[in-house]
N, C-alpha and C positions, 0 to 999 in steps of 0.2 A: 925432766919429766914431771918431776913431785911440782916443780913450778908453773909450769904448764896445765897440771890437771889443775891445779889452783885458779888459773886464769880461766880455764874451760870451764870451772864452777862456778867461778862467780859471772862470767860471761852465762854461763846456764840460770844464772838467778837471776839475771839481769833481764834475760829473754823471758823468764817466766813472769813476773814482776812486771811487765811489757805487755806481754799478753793477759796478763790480768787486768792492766790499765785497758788494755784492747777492748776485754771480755764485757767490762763494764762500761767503755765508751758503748759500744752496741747495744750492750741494753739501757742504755739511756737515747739513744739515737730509736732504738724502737720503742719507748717509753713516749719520746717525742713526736713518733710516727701515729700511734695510736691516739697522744692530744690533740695533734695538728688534723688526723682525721677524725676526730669525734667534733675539734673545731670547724671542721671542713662540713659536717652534717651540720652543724648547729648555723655555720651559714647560708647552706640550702635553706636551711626550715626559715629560716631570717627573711633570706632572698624572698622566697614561696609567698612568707607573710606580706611581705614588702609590696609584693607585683599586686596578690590581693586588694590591697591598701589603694595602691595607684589605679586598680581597677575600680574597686570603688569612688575614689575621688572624682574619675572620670567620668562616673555615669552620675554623679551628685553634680560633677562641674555642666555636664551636659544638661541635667534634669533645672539647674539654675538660669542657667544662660536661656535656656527655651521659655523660663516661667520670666522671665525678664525682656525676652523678644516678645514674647503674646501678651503682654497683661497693655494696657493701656494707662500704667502710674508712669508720666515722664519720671525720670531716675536719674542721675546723674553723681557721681562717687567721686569726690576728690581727696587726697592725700593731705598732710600736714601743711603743706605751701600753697594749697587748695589749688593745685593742681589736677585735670582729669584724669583719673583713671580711666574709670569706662560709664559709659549711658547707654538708656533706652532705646529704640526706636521710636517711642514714644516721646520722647526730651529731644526730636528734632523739630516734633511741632511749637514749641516752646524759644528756642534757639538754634540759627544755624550751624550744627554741628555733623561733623564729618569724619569718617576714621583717622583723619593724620592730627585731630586735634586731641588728640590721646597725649596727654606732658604740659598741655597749655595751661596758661593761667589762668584761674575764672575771669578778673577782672580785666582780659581779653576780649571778652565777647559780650554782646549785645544782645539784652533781653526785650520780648517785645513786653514785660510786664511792668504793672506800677509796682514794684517791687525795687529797691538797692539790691541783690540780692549777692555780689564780692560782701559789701559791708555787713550783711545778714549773718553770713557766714564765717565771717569772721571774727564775730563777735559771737557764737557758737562755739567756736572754736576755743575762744576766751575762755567764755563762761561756764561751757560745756551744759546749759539751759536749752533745752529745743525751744526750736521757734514755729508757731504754727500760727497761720493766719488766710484770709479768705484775699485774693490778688483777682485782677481781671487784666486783659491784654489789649493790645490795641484795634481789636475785632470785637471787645464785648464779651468773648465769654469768662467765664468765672472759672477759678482753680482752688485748691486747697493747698495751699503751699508747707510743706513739712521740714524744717533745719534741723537735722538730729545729730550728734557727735556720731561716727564711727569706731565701733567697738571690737577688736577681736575676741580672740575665744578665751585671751589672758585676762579683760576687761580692760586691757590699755586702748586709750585712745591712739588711732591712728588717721586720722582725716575726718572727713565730714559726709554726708548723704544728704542730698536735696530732691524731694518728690513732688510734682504739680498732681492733684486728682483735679480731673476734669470733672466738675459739678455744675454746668449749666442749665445740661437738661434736668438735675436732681430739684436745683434749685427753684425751673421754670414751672416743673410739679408742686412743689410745693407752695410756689405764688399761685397759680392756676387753683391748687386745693381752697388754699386760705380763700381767693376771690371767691370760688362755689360756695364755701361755710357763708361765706359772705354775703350773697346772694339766696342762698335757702333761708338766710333770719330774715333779711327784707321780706323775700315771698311767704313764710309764714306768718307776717307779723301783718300785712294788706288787704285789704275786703276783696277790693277790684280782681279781677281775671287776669292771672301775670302766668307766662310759661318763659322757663330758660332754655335754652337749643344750646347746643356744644357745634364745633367744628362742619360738622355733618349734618346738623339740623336733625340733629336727633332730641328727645325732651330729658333734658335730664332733671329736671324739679318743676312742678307747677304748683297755684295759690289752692287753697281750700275753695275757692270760690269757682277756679275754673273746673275742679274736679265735681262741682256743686251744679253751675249752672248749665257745663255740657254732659251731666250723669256719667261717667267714668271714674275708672277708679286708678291709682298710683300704679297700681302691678300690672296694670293692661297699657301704661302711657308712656311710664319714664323707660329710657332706652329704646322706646319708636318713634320711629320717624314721623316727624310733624304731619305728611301727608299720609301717609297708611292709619292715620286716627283716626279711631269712627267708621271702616269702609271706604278711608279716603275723601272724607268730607271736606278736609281741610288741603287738598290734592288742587290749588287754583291756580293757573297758572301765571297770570300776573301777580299772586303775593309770591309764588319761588322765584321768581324773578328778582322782584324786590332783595327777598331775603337776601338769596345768591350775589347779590351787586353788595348788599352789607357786609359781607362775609372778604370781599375784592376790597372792595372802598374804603370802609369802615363810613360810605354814609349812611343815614337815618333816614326813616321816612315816617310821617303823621297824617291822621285822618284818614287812613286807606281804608273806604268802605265797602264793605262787602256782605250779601244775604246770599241766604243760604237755609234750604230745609233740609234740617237736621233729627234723624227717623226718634221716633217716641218724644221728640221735642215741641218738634214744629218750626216756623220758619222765625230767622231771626238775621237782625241789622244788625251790626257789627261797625265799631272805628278801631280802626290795628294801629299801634304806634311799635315802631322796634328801633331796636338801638345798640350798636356794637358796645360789650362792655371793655373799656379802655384803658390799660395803663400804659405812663410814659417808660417804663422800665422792662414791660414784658407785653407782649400780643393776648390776652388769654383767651381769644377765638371763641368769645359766649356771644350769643344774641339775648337781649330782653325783649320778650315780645309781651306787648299790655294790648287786651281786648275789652274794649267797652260794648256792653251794650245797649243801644241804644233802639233797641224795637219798639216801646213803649214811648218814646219823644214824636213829639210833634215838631 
């Protein structure tokens, strides 16, 4: 019995010693319970942030793509093997491209520009120099062509961006201006009776002389119509004729004589010479019209 309560004791110590290891497994399994759920919150709040994030992204990926669909900058993105990633709607007037050419090579495809623009690029690419220069296509209009490295948000380079601005019409303004500057120094600088007409035969400059000799003044002339000047004095209908066939034609016409009594003046003889002004590079839709007069010749 003395051996047996011996054995029951230390069997009794053995179970307690047991359940103490127990006592403390559980409170480390609930120690564990409490990390893993305070973990368990901190990846909600993670999650929560995350979905935010990707919401974001989407209405920035949306708000991109849209500014990229409407703008009228052909665009075109290629990778480090100048490969496409994605373009314009705009970069189809430029080259025929189509959605499966998403992975293609540049030096695939055919540009209707006087541009190299594989070897542009990849020489960009080299250099990491943009390249910017004025291109025109096989139609004549004018681009502003842009090579820029592709940067992300680390500043590593990761491919290239290529942008055509269509500047024809920019450009056609700005020829069209220079010819006006051009045309207002002649007519300031001439005795004789000179008026400029735009498109519409409206006046947009005359000489000191014809504002002289038909008493009118610049604020009552430029920006009306040749005919509505004066009450329509100048309303004849074989000079719009003329005009009108100038304006089609680009012919000229001399010595068109014409009288005419014109009120607080009196009557006067007239030779009209007019003449489309002409460049081989641009239309700029002026007429020159020169009025002599000749009331006073015998």
């Amino acid at each position: 019995m003395e051996v047996s309560n011996e054995e029951l004791k230390s069997a009794n110590e053995e179970s307690q010693s047991t359940n103490e290891e127990l006592q403390s497994t559980n409170e480390e399994l609930e120690t564990s319970k409490e990390e893993l759920q305070s973990i368990n919150e901190e990846l909600v709040t993670v999650n929560a942030e995350l979905q935010g994030k990707i919401e974001e992204l989407t209405v920035v990926n949306d708000d991109v793509r849209n500014l990229l669909d409407n703008t009228n900058i052909a665009t075109i993105f290629l990778d480090k093997q100048l490969r496409i990633k994605r373009f314009t709607p705009a970069a189809t007037k430029i080259v025929n491209l189509i959605p499966t050419d998403i992975g293609r090579p540049l030096n695939h495809l055919v540009f209707n520009l006087e541009l190299p623009v594989h070897a542009e690029a990849k020489k960009v690419l080299e250099t990491l120099i943009p390249n910017e220069m004025e291109v025109r296509n096989n139609e004549g209009r004018s681009y502003l062509s842009r090579i820029m490295p592709y940067r992300t948000v680390d500043d590593l380079v990761d491919g290239v961006v290529i942008t055509f601005t269509d500047i024809t019409e920019s450009k056609r303004a700005l020829v069209q201006q220079e010819m006006l500057d051009y045309l207002k120094s002649i007519v300031a600088t001439i005795r004789d009776s000179l008026v400029v007409l735009d498109g519409d035969l409206k006046v947009i400059t005359a000489s000191r002389s014809f504002y002289q000799t038909f008493q009118v003044q610049p604020d009552s002339t430029e920006g009306v119509l040749l005919y509505e000047l004066g009450d329509g004095q100048w309303n004849i209908p074989s000079l719009r004729e003329l005009l009108e066939k100038i304006l089609t034609t680009n012919a000229s016409f001399q010595d068109f004589a014409v009288e005419h009594d014109f009120p607080g003046i009196g009557h006067k003889k007239m030779l009209l010479n007019a003449r489309k002004v002409y460049r081989e590079d641009i239309d700029t839709g002026r007429i020159l019209l020169a009025i002599e007069d000749t009331t006073g010749a015998q």
